[in-house]
N, C-alpha and C positions, 0 to 999 in steps of 0.2 A: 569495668571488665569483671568477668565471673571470676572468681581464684579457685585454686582447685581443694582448698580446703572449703570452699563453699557445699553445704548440705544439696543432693541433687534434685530436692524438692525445690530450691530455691530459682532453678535453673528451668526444668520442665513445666515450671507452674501452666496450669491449665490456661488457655484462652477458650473464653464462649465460645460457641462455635452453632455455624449456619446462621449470623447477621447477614443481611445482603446489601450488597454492594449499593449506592447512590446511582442510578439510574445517567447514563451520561450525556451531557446535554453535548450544543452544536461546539460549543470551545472546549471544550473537552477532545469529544472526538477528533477534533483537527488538530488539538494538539500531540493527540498518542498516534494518529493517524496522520499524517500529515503530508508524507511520502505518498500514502496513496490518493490523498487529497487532490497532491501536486500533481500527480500521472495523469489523473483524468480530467484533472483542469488540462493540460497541456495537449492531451492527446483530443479534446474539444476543439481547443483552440485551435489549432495546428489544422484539424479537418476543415475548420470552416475558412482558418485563410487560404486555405489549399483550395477549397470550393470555392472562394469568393476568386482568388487571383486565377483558375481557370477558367470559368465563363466568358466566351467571346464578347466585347464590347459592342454595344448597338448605340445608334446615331439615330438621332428626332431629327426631321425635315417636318417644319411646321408653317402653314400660309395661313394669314386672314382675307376673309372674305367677306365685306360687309353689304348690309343690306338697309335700305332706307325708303320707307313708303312714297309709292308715285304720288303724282299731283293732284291732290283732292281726297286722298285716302287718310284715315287717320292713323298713329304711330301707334294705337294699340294691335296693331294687325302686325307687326315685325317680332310678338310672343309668339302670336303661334306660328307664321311662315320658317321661322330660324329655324324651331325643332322640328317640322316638316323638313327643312334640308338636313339638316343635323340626324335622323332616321335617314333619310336618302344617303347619304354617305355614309353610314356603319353598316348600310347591306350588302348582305354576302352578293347581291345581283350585281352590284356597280363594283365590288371586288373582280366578280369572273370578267367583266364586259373591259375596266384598265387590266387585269393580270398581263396580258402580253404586251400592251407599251409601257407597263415596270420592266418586264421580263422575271417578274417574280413568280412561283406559287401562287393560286389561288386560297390557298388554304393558311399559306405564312401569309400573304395583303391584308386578307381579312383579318387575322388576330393583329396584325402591324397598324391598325387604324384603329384611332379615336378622334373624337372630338370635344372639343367645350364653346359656351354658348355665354354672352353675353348681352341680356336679355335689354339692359338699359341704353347699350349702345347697337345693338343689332348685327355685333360680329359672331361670326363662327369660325371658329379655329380647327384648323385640319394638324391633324402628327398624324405621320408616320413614323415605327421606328423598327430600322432595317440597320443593317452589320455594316451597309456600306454608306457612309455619309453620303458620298453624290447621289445612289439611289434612294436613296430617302428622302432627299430633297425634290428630286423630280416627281417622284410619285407625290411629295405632299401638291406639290404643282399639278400635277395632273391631274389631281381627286379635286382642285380648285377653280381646274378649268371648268370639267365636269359639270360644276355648281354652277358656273359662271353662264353655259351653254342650259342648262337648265331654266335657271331665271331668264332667260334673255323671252320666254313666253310668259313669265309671271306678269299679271295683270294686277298685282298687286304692291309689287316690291320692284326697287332697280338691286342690282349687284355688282359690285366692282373688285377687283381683289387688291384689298387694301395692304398688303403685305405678304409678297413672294418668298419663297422657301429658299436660304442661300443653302449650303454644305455646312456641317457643323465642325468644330475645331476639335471638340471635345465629346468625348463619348455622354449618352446621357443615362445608360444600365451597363451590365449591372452598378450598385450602389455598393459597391465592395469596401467602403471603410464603415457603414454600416452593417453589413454581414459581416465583418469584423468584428466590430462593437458587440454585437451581439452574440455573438460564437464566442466572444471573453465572457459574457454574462451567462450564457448557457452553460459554460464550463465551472466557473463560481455555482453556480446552482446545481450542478450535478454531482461537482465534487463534495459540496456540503450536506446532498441530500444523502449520498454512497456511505459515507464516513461517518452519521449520524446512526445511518441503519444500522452499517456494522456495528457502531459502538454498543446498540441497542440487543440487535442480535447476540452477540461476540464480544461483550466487554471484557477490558484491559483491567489489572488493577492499577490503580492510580498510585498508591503510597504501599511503602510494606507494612505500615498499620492496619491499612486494608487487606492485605493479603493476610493476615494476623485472623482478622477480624471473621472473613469470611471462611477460611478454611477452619480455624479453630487450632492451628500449631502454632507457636512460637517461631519468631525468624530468628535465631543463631545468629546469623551474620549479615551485615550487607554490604556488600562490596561496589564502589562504584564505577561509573565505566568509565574502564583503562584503555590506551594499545598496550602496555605490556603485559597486561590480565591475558588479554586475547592474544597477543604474538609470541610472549618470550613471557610467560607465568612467574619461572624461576628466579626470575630478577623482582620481582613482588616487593623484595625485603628491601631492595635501595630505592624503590617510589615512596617517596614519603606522601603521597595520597592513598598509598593502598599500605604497605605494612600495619597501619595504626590497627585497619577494618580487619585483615588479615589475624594479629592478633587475638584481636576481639573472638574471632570466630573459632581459633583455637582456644580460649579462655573455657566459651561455652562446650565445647565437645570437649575435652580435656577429662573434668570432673565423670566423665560418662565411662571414658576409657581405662582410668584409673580406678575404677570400681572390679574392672575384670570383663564389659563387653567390649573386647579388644577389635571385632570383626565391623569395620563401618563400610557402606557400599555407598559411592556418591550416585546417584542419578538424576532424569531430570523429565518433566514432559514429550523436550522435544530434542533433536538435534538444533545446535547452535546455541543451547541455551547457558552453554560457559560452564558443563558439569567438570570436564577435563582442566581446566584452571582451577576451578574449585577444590579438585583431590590433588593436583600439584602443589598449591601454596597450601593446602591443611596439612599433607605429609610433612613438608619440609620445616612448617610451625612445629610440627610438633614434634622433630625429630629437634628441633633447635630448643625445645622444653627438657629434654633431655630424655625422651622416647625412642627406644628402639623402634623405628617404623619401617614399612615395607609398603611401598604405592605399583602398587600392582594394577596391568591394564588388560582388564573383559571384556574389554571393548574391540571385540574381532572382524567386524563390518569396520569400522573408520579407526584404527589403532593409532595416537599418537604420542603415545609417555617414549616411544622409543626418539622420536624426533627429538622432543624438549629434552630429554637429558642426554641426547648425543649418545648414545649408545645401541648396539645391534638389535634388531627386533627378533634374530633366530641364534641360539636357542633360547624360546622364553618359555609362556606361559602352556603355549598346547604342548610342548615339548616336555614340558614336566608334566603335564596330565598325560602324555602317554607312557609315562615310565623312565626317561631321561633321567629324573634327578633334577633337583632344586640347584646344586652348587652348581652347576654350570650355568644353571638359567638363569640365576639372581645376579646382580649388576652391585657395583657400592653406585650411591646417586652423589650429587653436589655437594652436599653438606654431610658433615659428619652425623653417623647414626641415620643417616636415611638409606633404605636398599631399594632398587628397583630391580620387579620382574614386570620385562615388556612381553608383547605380544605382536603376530604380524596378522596381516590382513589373510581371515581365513572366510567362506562363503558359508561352510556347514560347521560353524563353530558349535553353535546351541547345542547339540548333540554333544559334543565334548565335553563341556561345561557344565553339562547337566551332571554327566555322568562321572567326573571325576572331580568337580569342585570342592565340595563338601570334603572327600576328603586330604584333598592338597589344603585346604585350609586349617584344618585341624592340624595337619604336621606345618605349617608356615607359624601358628599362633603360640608352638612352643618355644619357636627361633627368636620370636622378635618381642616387645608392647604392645604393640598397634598394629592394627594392616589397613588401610586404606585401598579403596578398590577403583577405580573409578567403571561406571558400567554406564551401557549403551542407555538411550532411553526407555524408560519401561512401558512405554504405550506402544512401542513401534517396535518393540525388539526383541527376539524370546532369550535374548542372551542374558537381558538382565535379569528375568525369572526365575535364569537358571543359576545366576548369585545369590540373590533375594531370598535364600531359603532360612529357615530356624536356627538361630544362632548369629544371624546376623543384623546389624543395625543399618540405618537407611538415612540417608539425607537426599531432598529432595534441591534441587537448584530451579529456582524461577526466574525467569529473564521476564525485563517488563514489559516485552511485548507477548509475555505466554497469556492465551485467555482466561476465562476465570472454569470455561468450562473445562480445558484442558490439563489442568492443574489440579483442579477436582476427580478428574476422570484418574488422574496418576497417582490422589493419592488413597482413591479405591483400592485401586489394582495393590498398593506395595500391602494396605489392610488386608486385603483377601488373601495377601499370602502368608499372614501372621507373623510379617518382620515388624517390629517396633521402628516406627517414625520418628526420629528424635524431632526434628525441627526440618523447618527449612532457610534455605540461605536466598537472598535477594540481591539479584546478578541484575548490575548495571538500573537500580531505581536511583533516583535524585536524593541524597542523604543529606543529613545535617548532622554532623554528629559519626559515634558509631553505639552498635548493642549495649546497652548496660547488663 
């Protein structure tokens, strides 16, 4: 851990910066992606058993009708007569002339027939395959008679129907535990091909070394993922998984604060990316350092420092930017030496904050040590802009689901507006360890 008698070169030391990230292959992406993996494996799956288990079952009614060269003729003449009957029965003509003693469609008979041919024995097998087993049975009997009435003029062949069409027990389409089968396979493949692109598209950073690497700042902190990070922040200090990281993360900002740039603004890419935990457990570190602090909430679209410390959200933060007065709006927090000014849910805050930020912070920086801010995202929000100004310090919070390009994009924005980037903190990566 950083001490705060540590030189503040020790602490900012430069990382390269613009290495690029490892291209993400298929186990990778399924592993950061994995959730979306599963959705569309599922929602695959799911359509095709849905499609497999609605299509009405059909029933084969299947007869043989064999055939065997007359007296004196030789057996090489039952090749060709077979597939002569075998065309005589797949025509649409012998469809329309049985359709009314099936009592079916001419147009369902014809697609409902085939046939197969058995060249070395001389059979021809007749299917039909219709919705109704008894119907399909008869018709295959019918299209057998047909045959049967046909041959009775061949001068070349006898025909006998060597095997009547009973009803079948069992359906014989659709094949629904293969359209199964395969809508699982189609799901595996679509989820793998989705989550690859994206990864490709839209990569993740994988380690906060990489996040190091590619942006070019220093991670401060990393914190791993908690529920009481994310529910109840101010109990931080009794998780003996996160106090240690906690710590650590005040070590590093510490030495920053104690130099005299007391003004630090947490922000983040995105909403959800754990900024609001981040400025709860840094205030409270570092009021427990022995820093007069003050965690103050800019965050007037989604306000929550008034929740977590149980206390009133009016009168806070716009209250004193219109002239209220600080003593009524400041709170004492949990710990000793921590103060909160909350805020409540306003729509046209920006305006506000623009215009009176600056100087409620000049008068709050001679009250306290430290001010810690927490503010809105600064890609999405003009409220954090209107923090962000000259005199203030910036921490960026990465969650490891933020991508590489929107992390980038954020820490444009906090450059263009000439706030000094100390670091950033890495919310909820896989850790070993905490910051040295």
């Amino acid at each position: 851990m950083t001490t705060g008698q540590e030189p503040a070169e020790a602490w900012v030391r430069p990382v390269r910066r613009g290495q690029q990230a490892r291209p993400a292959d298929l186990l990778d992406a399924l592993r950061w992606r994995w959730n979306i993996a599963l959705g569309v494996a599922v929602c695959v799956v799911v359509g095709g058993v849905a499609f497999a288990e609605t299509q009405p079952a059909e029933y084969d009614g299947v007869a043989v009708v064999s055939f065997t060269p007359r007296p004196g003729i030789g057996s090489d003449v039952i090749r060709v007569v077979v597939a002569k009957y075998e065309t005589y029965v797949s025509s649409r003509s012998l469809a329309a002339k049985l359709a009314p003693a099936v009592d079916e469609d001419v147009d369902t008979l014809d697609l409902a027939v085939d046939t197969s041919t058995s060249q070395e024995t001389g059979n021809l097998g007749i299917r039909v395959r219709l919705r109704d087993p008894e119907k399909a049975s008869a018709a295959a009997n019918i299209y057998a008679d047909a045959v049967l009435d046909r041959a009775g003029d061949d001068q070349l062949v006898l025909a006998d129907l060597a095997s009547p069409s009973l009803p079948a027990k069992s359906p014989a389409a659709p094949p629904r535990r293969l359209i199964e089968v395969a809508a699982l396979m189609a799901g595996l493949v679509a989820a793998g091909a989705l989550v690859f692109v994206l990864g490709r598209a839209r990569p993740l950073f994988r380690s906060w070394q990489e996040l190091e690497a590619v942006t070019g700042y220093r991670v401060l902190g990393r914190l791993p993922s908690s529920k009481t990070l994310g529910s109840t922040p101010k109990l931080a200090f009794s998780d003996a998984r996160l106090w240690p990281a906690v710590r650590s993360l005040q070590g590093n900002v510490e030495p920053h604060i104690r130099e005299g740039n007391t003004l630090l603004a947490v922000t983040s890419p995105a909403r959800k990316s754990g900024g609001t935990s981040v400025a709860v457990v840094l205030s409270e570190s570092l009021a427990r350092a022995g820093l007069e602090t003050l965690l103050v909430d800019a965050d007037v679209r989604e306000p929550a420092i008034a929740g977590i410390a149980a206390v009133a959200a009016r009168p806070g933060l716009l209250a004193a930017l219109g002239g209220e007065g600080l003593q009524t709006s400041i709170r004492r927090g949990w710990v000793p030496g921590l103060w909160v000014l909350p805020t409540a849910r306003e729509k046209r805050g920006a305006e506000t904050l623009a215009g009176g930020f600056p100087n409620l912070a000049t008068e709050v920086l001679s009250r306290v040590d430290a001010v810690v801010v927490d503010t809105a995202p600064v890609l999405t929000a003009r409220e954090a802009q209107a923090v962000l100004q000259p005199g203030t310090a910036a921490l960026l919070v990465v969650t490891r689901r933020a991508t590489q390009r929107d992390v980038q994009e954020a820490i444009r924005a906090v450059e263009s507006l000439d706030v000094p980037l100390l670091g950033l903190v890495a919310n909820r990566f896989s850790t070993t360890g905490v910051p040295d």
